[in-house]
C-alpha positions as CSV (number, residue, x, y, z in Angstrom):
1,X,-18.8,-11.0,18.5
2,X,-15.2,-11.1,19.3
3,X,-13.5,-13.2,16.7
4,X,-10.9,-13.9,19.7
5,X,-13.3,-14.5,21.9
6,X,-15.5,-17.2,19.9
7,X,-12.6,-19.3,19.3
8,X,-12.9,-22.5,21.1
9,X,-9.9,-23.1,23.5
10,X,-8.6,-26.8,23.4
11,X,-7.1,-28.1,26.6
12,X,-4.1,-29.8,26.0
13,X,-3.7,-33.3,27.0
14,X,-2.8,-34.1,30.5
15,X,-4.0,-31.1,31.3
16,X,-6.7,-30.5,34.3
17,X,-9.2,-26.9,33.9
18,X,-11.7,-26.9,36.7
19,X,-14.3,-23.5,36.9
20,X,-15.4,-23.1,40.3
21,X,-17.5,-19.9,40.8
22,X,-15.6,-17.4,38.7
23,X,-12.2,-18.8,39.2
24,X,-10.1,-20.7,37.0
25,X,-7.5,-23.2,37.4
26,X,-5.2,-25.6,35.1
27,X,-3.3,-28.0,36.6
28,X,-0.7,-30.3,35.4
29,X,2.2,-32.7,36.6
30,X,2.4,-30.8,39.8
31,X,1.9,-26.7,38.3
32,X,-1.4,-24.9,39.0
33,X,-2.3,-21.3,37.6
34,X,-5.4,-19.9,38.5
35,X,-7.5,-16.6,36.9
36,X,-10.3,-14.3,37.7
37,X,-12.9,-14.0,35.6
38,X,-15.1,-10.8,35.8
39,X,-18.4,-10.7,35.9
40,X,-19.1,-9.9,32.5
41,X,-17.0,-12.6,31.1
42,X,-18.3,-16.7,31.4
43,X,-16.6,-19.7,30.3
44,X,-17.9,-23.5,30.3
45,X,-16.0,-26.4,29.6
46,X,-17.5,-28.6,26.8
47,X,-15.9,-31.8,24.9
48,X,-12.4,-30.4,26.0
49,X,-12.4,-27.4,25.5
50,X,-12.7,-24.1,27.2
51,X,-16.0,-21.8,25.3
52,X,-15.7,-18.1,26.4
53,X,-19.0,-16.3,26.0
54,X,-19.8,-12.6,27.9
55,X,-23.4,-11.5,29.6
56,X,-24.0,-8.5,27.2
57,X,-22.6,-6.1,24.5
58,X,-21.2,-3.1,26.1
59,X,-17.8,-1.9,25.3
60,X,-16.3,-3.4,28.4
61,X,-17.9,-6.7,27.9
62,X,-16.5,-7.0,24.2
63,X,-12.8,-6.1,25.0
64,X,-12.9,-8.4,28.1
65,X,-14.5,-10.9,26.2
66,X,-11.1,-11.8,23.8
67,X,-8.8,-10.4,26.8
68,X,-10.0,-13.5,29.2
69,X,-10.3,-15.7,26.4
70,X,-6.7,-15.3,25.5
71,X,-5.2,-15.1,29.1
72,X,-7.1,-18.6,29.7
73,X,-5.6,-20.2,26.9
74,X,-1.9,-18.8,28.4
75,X,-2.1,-20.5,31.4
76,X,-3.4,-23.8,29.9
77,X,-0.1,-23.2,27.9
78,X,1.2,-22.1,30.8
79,X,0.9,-25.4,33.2
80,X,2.0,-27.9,29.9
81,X,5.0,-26.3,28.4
82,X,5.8,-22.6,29.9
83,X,6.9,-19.3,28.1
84,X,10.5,-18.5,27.0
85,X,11.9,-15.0,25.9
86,X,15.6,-14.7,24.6
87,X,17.4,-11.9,25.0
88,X,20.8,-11.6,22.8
89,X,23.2,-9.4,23.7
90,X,26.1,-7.4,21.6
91,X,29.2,-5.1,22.4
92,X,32.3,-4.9,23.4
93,X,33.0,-6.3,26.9
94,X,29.2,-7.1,27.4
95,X,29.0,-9.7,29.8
96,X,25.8,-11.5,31.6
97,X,25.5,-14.1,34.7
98,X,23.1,-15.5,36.9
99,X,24.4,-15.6,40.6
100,X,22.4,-16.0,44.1
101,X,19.2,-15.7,42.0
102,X,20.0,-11.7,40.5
103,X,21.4,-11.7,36.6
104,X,24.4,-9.6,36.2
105,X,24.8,-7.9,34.0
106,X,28.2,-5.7,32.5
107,X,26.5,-3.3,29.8
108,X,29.0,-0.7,29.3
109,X,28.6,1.6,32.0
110,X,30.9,2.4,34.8
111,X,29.0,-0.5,37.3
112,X,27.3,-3.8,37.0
113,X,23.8,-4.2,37.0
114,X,22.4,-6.3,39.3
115,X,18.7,-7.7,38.8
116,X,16.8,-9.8,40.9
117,X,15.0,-12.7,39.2
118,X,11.9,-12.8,39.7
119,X,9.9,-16.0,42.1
120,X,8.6,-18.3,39.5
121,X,11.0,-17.0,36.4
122,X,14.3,-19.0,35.6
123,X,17.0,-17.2,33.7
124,X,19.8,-18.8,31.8
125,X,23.0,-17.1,30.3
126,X,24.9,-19.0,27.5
127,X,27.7,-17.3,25.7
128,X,25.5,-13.9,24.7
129,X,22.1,-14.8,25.1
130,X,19.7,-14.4,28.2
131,X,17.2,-16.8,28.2
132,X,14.2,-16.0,30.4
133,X,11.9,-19.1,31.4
134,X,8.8,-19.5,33.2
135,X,5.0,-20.1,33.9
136,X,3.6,-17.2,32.9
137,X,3.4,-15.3,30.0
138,X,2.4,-11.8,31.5
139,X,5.8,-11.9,34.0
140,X,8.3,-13.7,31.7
141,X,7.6,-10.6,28.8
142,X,7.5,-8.4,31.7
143,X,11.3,-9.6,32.8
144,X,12.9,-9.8,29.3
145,X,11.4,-6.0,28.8
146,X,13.0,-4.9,32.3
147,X,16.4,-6.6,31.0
148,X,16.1,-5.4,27.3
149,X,15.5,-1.8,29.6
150,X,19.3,-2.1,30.6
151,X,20.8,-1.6,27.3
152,X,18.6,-1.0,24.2
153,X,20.1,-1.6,20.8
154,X,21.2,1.2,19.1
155,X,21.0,1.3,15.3
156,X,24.8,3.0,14.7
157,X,26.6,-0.3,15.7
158,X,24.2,-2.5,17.1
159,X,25.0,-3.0,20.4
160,X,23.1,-3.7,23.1
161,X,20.6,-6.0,24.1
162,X,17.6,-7.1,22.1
163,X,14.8,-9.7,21.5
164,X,15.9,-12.9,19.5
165,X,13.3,-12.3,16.9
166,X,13.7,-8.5,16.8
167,X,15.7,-6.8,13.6
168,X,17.4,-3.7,14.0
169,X,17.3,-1.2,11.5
170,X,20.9,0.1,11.1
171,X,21.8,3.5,9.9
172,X,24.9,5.0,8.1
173,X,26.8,7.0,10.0
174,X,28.2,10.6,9.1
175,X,31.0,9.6,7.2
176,X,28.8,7.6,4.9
177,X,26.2,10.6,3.9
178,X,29.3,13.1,3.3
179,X,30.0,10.1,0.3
């Protein structure tokens, strides 16, 4: 048995999970997401929380089986708090802002970059970080990757964009393994 799958999944407090058929839905103050469940994959709701069991043990069944339970507990997550990615940015005359919904970005080339944000995603730029906010998890990661896409770091100076959390590995340049 998945040991993803077996976990129990609490629902927060404040926090409405109906099943209807094999659709569900969490709602709270206002926010509603809503998932498919396959066939192969059941969930009941029992003393507040959300049990995830499948019909049988084929290969599909298994992976789906810790796949669902997880993206159920993300939008329970979802509807109370939301996701947040932040991007941090580095170089010289790198520059970011959000304007008519797009961020803009200055990354070194000969143009700006001009993305649109998303419906359902908010993104923030304070001094050189790009924080990327929203509902769910699936298109907030999916955003921050197409920013991070723009500029990746590079490990001789370290410029460019990267995740908050990430650490780049620098490396000596030539003039350091002549030494």
């Amino acid at each position: 048995m998945s040991k993803i799958g077996k976990r129990p999944i609490k629902i927060d407090e404040g926090v409405e999970v109906k099943i209807e058929r094999n659709i569900i839905s969490a709602v709270c103050s206002g926010k509603e997401l809503s998932l498919e469940i396959p066939k192969m994959v059941s969930a009941k709701i029992e003393d507040g929380q959300v049990l995830v069991s499948r019909k049988d043990d084929e290969k599909v069944s298994r992976s789906m089986h810790g796949l669902y339970a997880r993206l159920i507990a993300n939008i329970i997550t979802g509807v109370k708090s939301g996701f947040t990615r932040i991007l941090e940015f580095k170089g010289t005359g790198y520059r970011a802002q959000v304007e008519n919904n797009q961020l803009v970005l200055w990354m070194g080339y000969s143009h700006e970059i001009k993305l649109d944000i998303p419906a359902g995603l908010e993104a923030k730029v304070v001094k050189n970080t790009i924080t990327i906010s929203g509902m769910e998890k699936q298109r907030v990661g999916q955003f921050a990757a197409i920013v991070r896409k723009v500029r990746p770091p590079e490990v001789y100076k370290g410029k460019g964009i990267k995740y908050k959390e990430e650490v780049i590995h620098r490396k000596a340049g030539k003039t350091a393994a002549s030494k």
